[in-house]
C-alpha positions as CSV (number, residue, x, y, z in Angstrom):
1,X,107.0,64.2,153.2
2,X,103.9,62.2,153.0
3,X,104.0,62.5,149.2
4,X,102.8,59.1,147.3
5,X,103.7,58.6,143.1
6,X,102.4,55.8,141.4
7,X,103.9,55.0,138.2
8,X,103.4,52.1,135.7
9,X,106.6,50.3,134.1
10,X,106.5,47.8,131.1
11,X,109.5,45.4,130.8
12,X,111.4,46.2,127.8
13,X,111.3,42.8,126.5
14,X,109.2,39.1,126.7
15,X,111.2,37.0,129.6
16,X,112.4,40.2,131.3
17,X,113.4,39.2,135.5
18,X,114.2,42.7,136.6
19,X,113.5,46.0,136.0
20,X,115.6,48.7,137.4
21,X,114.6,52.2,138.4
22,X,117.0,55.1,139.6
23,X,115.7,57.4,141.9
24,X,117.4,60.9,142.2
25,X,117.1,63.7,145.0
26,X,117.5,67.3,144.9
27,X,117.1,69.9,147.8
28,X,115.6,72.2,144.6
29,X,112.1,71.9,144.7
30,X,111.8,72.3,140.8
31,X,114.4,70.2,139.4
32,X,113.5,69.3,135.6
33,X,115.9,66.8,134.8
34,X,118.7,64.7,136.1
35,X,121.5,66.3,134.6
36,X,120.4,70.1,136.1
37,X,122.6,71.3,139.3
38,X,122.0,69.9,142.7
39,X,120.7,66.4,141.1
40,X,122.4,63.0,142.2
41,X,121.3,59.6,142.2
42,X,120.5,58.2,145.9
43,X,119.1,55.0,145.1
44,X,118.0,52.3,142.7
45,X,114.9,50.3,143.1
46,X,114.5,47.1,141.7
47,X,111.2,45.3,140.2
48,X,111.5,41.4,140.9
49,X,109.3,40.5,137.4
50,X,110.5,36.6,137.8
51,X,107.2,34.7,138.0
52,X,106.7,31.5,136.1
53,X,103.3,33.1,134.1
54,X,105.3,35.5,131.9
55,X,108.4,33.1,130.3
56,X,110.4,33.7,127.0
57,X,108.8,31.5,124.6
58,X,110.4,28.9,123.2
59,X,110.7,28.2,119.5
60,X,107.5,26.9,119.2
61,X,105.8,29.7,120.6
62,X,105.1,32.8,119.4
63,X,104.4,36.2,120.5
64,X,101.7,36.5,118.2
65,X,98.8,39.2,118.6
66,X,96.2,36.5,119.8
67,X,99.0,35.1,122.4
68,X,100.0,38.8,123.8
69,X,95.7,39.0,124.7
70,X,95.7,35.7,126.3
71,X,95.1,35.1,129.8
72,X,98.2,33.1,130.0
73,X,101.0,35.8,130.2
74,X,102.8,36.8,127.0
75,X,101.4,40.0,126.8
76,X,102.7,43.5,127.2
77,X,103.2,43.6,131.2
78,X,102.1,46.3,133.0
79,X,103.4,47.3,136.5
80,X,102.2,49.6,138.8
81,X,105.1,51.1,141.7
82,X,103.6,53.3,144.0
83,X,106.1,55.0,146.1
84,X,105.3,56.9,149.6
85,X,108.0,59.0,150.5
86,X,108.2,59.3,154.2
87,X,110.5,61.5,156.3
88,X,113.7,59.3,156.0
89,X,112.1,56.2,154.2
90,X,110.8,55.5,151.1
91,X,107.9,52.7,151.1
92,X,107.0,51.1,148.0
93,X,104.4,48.4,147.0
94,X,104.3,47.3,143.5
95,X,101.8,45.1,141.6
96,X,101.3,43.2,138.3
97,X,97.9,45.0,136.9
98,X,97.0,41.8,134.5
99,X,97.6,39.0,137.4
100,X,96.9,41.1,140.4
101,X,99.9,39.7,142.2
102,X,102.3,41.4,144.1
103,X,105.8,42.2,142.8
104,X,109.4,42.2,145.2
105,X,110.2,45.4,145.7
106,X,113.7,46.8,147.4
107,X,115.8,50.2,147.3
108,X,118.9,50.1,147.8
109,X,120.3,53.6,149.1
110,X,124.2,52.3,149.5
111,X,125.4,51.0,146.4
112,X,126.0,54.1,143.8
């Protein structure tokens, strides 16, 4: 409880609107991996990366070196999730490190 992680996630690919995280629980306090004894999967948070700044290029754009530096999007897209783990919550706030801008952020602890 009261623990906070911050993590950085790049999209797999240019154009990307989503990227998903699962998030796994274990009443060991050392698990190593998912697959070990006592793990499960109790949520999945979702990255809301839809924002008119980073768009699949068309065909006459490319995703050229000089393109991925500019100021315009196109680049590699960093973002930064930082999760505060609470007694029976989970809070997160997530941001786009090149624009500054807030990303959606929701867990969802029902669907498996």
């Amino acid at each position: 409880m009261g623990d906070v992680v911050v993590r950085s996630y790049t999209p797999a690919r240019p154009g990307q609107r989503s990227t998903v995280i699962h998030i796994y629980c274990s009443e060991r306090a050392d698990p190593g991996f998912v697959t070990d004894a006592g793990v499960r999967r109790c949520g999945t948070l979702c990255l809301d990366l839809t924002d008119t700044l980073y768009h699949q290029p068309g065909p006459a754009e490319a995703w050229s070196p000089a393109r991925r530096g500019a100021g315009g999007g196109g680049g590699r897209r960093e973002i930064r999730a930082r999760m505060t783990f609470g007694d029976t919550e989970i809070r997160v706030d997530a941001v786009d490190v090149s624009s500054g801008r807030c990303v959606r952020a929701g867990i969802d602890f029902l669907n498996k």
